[in-house]
NUFISE-273692 format. One record per residue (C-alpha): z, x negated, y; residue in one letter. Coordinates in steps of 0.05 Angstrom, whole numbers, plus 5000, padded with zeros to 4 digits. Layout:
<rs>
ZXYA;...
</rs>
This chain:
<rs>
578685644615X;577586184656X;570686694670X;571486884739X;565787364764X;564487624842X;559487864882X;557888004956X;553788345003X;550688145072X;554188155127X;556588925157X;552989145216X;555289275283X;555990015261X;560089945193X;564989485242X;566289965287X;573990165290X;577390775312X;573191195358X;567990595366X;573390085383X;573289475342X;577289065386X;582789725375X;582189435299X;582688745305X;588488885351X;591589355290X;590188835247X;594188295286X;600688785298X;600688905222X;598988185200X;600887755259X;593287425263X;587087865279X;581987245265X;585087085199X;589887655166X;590887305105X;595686715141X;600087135156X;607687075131X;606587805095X;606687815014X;601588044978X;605288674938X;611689064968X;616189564936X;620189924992X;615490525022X;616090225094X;613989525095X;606989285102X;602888845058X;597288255067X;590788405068X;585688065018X;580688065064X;573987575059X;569787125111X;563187525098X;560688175051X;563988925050X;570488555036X;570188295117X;569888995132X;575189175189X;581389555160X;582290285180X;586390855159X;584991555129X;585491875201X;579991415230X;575891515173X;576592265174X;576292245250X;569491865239X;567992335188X;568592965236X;564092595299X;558692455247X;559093105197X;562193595238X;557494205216X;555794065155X;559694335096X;565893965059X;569594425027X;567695054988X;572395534949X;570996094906X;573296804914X;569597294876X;563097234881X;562396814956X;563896174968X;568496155026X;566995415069X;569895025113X;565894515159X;568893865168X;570994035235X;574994625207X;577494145160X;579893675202X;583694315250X;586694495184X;588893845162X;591793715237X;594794385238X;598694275169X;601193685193X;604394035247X;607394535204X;609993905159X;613193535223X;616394245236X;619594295164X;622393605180X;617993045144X;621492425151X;617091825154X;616091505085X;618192105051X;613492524999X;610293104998X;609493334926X;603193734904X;604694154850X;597294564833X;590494704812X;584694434857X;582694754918X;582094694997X;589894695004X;591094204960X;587593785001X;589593975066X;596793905042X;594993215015X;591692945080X;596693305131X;601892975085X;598992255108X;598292525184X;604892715195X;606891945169X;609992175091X;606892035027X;601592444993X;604092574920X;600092864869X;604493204810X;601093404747X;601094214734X;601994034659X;609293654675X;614793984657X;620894194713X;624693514689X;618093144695X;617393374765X;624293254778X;623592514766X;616692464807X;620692874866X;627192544867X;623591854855X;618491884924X;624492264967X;620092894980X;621593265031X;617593915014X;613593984950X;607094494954X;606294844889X;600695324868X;603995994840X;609796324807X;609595914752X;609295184785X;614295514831X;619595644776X;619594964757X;621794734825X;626995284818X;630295014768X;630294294797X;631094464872X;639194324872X;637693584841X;634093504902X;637793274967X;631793075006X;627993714985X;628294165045X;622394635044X;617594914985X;610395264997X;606495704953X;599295724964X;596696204920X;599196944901X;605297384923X;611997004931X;616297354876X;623097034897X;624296954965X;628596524993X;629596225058X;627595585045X;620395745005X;613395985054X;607096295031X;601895845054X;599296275121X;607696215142X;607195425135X;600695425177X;602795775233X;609595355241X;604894825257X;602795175328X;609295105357X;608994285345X;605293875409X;599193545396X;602292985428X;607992885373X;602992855322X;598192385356X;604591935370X;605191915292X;598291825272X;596591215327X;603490845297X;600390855222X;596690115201X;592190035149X;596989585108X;601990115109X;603490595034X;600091265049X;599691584981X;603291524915X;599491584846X;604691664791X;601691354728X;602191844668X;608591514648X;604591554560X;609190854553X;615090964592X;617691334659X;612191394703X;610490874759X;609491104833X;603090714859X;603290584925X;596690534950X;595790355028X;590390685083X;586290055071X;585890124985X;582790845004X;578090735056X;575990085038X;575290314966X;571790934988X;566990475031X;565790014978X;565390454906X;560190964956X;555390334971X;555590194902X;552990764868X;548890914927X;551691534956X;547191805017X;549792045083X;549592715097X;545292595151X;540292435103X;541392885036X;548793165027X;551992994959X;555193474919X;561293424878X;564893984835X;572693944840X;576693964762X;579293444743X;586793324755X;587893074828X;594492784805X;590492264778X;586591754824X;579191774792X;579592474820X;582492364886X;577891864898X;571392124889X;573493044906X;577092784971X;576092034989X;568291824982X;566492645004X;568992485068X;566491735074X;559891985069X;558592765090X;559192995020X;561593765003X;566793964953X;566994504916X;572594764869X;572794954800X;575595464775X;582295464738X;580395524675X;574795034686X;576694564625X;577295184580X;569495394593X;568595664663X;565994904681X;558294964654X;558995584699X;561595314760X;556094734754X;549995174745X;551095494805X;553594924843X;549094374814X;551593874839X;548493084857X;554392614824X;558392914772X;564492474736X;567292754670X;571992464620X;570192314557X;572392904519X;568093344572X;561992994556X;564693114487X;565293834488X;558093844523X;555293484469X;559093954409X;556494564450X;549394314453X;549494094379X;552294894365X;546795174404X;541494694378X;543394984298X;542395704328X;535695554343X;529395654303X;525195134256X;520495004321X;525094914373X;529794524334X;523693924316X;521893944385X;528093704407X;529693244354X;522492884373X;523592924440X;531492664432X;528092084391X;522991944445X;528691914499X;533291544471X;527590984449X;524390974517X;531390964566X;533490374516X;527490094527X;528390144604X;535889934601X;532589294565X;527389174628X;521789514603X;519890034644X;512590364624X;513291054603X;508591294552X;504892014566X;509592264513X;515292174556X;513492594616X;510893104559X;519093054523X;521793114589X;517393754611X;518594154546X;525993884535X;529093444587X;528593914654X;530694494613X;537194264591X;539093994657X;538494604692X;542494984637X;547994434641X;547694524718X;546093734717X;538093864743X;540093584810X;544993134793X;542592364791X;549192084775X;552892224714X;559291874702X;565391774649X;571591384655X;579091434649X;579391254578X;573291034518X;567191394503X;564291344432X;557291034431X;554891644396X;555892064464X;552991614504X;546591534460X;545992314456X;546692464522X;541591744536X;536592114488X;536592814525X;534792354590X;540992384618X;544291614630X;551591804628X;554291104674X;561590814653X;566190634714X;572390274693X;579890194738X;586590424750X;591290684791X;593390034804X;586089884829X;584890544873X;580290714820X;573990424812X;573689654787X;567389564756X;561390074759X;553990214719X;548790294751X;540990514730X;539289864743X;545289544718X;546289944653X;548789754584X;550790164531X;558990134517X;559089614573X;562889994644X;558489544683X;558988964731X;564888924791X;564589204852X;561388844919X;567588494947X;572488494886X;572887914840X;573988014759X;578287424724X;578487454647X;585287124635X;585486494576X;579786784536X;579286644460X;572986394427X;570286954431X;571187004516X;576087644498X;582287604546X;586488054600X;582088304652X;585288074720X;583088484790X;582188234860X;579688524916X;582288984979X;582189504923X;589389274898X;595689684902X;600589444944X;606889504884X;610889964853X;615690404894X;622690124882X;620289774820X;620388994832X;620588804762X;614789284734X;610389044800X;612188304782X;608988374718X;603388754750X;601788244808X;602187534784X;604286954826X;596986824852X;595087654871X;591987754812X;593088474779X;594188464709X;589889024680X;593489034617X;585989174581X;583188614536X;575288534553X;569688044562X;563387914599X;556287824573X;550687394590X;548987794651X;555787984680X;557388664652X;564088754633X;565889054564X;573389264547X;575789194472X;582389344473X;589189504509X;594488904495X;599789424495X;596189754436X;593689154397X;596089174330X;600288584309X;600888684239X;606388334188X;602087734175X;600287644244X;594187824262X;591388134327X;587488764311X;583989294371X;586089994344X;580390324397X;573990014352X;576290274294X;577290944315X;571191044348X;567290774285X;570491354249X;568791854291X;561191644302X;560991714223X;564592384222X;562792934263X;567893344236X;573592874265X;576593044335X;581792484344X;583991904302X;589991404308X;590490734278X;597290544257X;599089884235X;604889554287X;608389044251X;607289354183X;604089034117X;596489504126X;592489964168X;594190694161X;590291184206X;591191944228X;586692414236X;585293104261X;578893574258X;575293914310X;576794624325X;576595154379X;582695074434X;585795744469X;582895864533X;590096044563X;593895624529X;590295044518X;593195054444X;589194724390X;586595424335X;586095394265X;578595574278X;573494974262X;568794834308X;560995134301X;559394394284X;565394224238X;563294834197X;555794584189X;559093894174X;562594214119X;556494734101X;552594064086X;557293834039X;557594494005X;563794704021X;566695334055X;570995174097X;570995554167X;578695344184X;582594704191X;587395064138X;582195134092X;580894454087X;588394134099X;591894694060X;587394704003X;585793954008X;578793983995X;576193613959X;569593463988X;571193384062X;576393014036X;571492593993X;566792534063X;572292234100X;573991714048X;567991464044X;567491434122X;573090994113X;570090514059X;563990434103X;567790254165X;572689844127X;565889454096X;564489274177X;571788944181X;571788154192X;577688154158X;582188474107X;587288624152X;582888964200X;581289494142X;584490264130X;588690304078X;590890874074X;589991564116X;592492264128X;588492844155X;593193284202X;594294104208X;593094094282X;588893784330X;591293284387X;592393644458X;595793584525X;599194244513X;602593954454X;603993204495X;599892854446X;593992724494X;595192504578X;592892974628X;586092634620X;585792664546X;587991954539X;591791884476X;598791794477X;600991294418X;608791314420X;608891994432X;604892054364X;607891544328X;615191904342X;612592514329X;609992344261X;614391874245X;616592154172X;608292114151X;607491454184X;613691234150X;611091524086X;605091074085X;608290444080X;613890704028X;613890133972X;613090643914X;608691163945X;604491543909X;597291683931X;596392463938X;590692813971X;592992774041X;594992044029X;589491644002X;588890863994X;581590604010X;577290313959X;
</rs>
């Protein structure tokens, strides 16, 4: 039995078929060299997924809908992008106190001349160019000119060390890898002679400390590109096809070596096209949207909406800085404000422990004020979510006193769409952030998808669902228990073409019929929207067989306990549940290194309970007795919401340090990484399931 779900739209318009410069015929004709059949793509003798950088895939094109859309690639879109746009803003970068802009015109010179300067450092065709930095206009010039001059555009991540880079380097062939600074640069340093294909490195931001003849500031690499014809680049550009690899996305690699995603001119623009329509992005000729550049461009979520749905539709960029996850962001968005905003779950996070820290600061007054207008904004927006949409005179009063104010000092006052994705969001943020009038909308995909699969929308919202698919993809739930739980499967034009030199991996991937394996365990409701329970990879299977979801457990214990950070159910093959757990505290701003410092709210947690505890020492070094007491019973009352015995915690263990990406227990967007935990406490872990262990106060069986 299978739930298959799709939807469509109406047929394009003359204008979205246009091709390059106007020309759809120049498409159709693309379409036929690539596919050998302009009128039908999809009979073509091409397969479906690839693995060698220089072949071509099928398209998955449809009859009618944004899916019949004609394929084009970046440079058509970005040429498009230019005729339409041209004056308006699309990038903006910081220095001091001005923002220094380019229009998309200058964009689009930049991009060209980069590419030049790539061609005259010797970019082979299929070969990478490896990014190596924070955010900013050069990253994506680099990444762009990387995909005109006919190479691959190859995010790395800044937090991977020199042998990390070394495998994402060595595995896409780069050619020249673009790195931030000094200290991105010494990590290619040490690598460089593992390199053969490696001939050129550029630094885009501060002195060069260690010149050599091989490495360029970033104004050298630019003007190399002014001795290259415009000719040899437009001979590149007009030999690129849609179904060709243009970019890599190397997955985070938190179960194995990481993956290089090839994704193909078609899964961006097409994507881009078809994830704008869907949450309604305007034109800039209309309104320009505004999106604030942090989040880890290495990763695809953040490629696709900083770089790829800007350009689609007019919108302007503008950069973070640095030190944006370690506080400067609330900063950077007040003064920006921008109209879509996308953070990860432990950004909402931190806005919500911020808010809560602020709120306890505040006198008797204020603090009753908000907590009745919280109450009526979280009763009314459910109500609305539900279809009901009268708003009583005590909402517009909530939202004048409350609502307005603490959008403007979260920089959000503008902003109309608020999303989260990349990994699970407790109900507990959403709700907060739903009751302060500010719908924060789940999108859910992968790398493997080009990012977005499924989307919310206002008028397609449910709480803990990530909404209903995409116009033009399709959503299979693959042999679904009684419950309708099974693997989520993708289709759509949205699909990565395989994994570089990785048959076997993109085998399991891609099964026989196209369908990608998602690898997340999820089911529909009533109405369509899709809700994800689980990851197969990290369903429990314990000793006696049974099937458990680690990711509704933990989230149960950390909407009970405000004081808890992270939390990891453990239970592979073993006799019980065990869980570890961590408490919130402050993080170093340069090193992103959990303190010992609790959190303003931890300590009011633990203020409640009458104890005095301002440190995660004071509580896991002196095993206190009362937090300790708070978090067992947290446990009993989850464990009393367990369907089964062997879904409940047996035993637990609170930790002396939170969870971070410095210290490699969290992904580079704060997606927990199990068997780097689960090796890393191994002798604890261990420890729980010891046949003559002896309860103590940092191990302690559930009642």
């Amino acid at each position: 039995m299978v739930h298959e779900q799709s939807t469509t739209n109406p047929a394009p318009s003359d204008a979205e078929n246009e091709g390059p410069r106007g020309d759809k015929k120049k498409v159709e004709a693309d379409i036929a060299h690539c596919d050998g059949d302009s009128s039908n793509p999809n009979t073509s003798g091409l397969m479906l997924w690839t693995t060698q950088r220089d072949s071509a895939v099928q398209f998955r094109m449809e009859e009618s809908g944004v899916a019949s859309l004609p394929p084009v690639t970046i440079n058509h879109m970005f040429e498009k992008a230019v005729k339409k746009y041209g004056d308006y803003v699309a990038l903006a970068s910081k220095e001091g106190d001005q923002w220094i802009k380019l229009t998309y015109k200058q964009y689009h010179e930049q991009c060209r001349l980069a590419a030049k300067g790539f061609i005259k450092l010797g970019l082979e065709q299929y070969h990478g160019v490896g990014i190596l930095g924070f955010n900013s206009a050069e990253w994506f010039i680099a990444d762009i000119a990387a995909i005109l001059a006919g190479g691959f555009a190859v995010g790395i991540y800044t937090t991977n060390t020199a042998d990390a880079c070394h495998y994402v380097a060595e595995n896409c062939e780069a050619n020249i890898l673009v790195v931030e600074n000094h200290k991105q640069l010494q990590k290619i340093l040490q690598i460089q002679d593992q390199l053969p294909h490696l001939k050129a490195i550029i630094q885009y931001k501060d002195e060069i400390k260690e010149k050599q003849p091989n490495i360029y500031t970033w104004a050298e690499f630019m003007e190399l590109g002014k001795d290259v014809p415009d000719d040899q680049l437009d001979q590149i550009i007009s030999s690129q096809k849609p179904n060709q690899c243009c970019t890599l996305i190397y997955t985070s690699g938190t179960t194995g070596q990481p993956k290089g995603v090839m994704l193909s001119h078609d899964n961006i623009t097409w994507t881009a096209t078809a994830a704008g329509r869907a949450v309604r992005l305007r034109e800039a000729t209309d309104q320009q949207e505004i999106v604030v550049s942090y989040l880890p461009l290495s990763h695809v979520a953040a490629q696709m909406i900083d770089i790829w749905l800007t350009m689609k539709y007019g919108g302007a960029t503008y950069f973070a800085m640095p030190d944006a996850l370690k506080g400067s962001l609330v900063n950077t968005l007040k003064e920006v404000r921008p109209t879509a905003f996308m953070g990860v779950p432990r950004v909402w996070e931190k806005m919500q422990e911020k808010m809560k820290s602020v709120s306890a600061k505040s006198s008797t007054i204020r603090r009753k004020v908000a907590s009745w207008a919280k109450g009526v904004g979280l009763e009314t927006n459910l109500k609305r979510i539900n279809g009901v949409s009268p708003q009583p005179v005590k909402y517009y009063v909530a939202k004048k006193l409350v609502f307005k104010k603490v959008r403007k000092a979260l920089g959000l006052d503008r902003c109309t769409k608020c999303y989260t994705g990349a990994a699970p969001i407790t109900k507990d943020t959403l709700e907060f952030f739903l009751s302060l009038n500010i719908p924060v909308y789940e999108l859910y995909g992968m790398s493997e998808s080009s990012g977005p699969h499924t989307i919310s929308l206002p008028d397609a919202f449910r709480i803990t669902s990530c909404g209903k698919v995409i116009s033009g993809c399709k959503t299979k739930i693959y042999q679904p228990d009684g419950d309708g739980s099974g693997e989520i499967l993708f289709w759509g034009r949205h699909v990565f073409m395989g994994y570089l030199n990785m048959e076997d991996k993109t085998k399991e991937s891609i099964d026989e019929e196209g369908w990608l394996h998602s690898g997340d365990i999820g089911k529909h409701d009533d109405k369509g929207f899709l809700f994800i329970t689980g990851r197969i990879k990290e369903l429990i299977i314990t000793a006696g067989g049974e099937n458990i979801p680690p990711v509704p457990i933990e989230d149960a214990m950390k909407e009970h306990l405000p004081i808890i950070s992270n939390v990891m159910v453990i239970g592979d093959k073993r006799k019980f549940l065990s869980m570890l757990l961590t408490l919130k505290c402050n993080v170093n701003f340069d090193t992103g290194e959990p303190e010992d410092e609790l959190t303003t709210e931890a300590i009011e947690f633990c203020q409640k309970l009458g104890s005095k505890a301002t440190k995660v020492s004071d509580i896991v070094g002196r095993k206190d007795k009362l937090v300790y007491a708070a978090i067992q019973e947290s446990v009993n009352a989850v464990n009393e919401k367990s369907t089964s015995n062997a879904q409940k915690v047996q035993k637990w263990m609170l930790l002396d340090k939170d969870f971070s990406i410095a210290g490699g227990e969290l992904g580079p967007t704060m997606k927990l990484k199990r068997p780097v935990v689960s090796k890393m406490y191994k002798d604890q872990i261990d420890n729980f399931y010891l046949d003559a262990v002896t309860p103590t106060d940092a191990v302690i069986p559930s009642k």
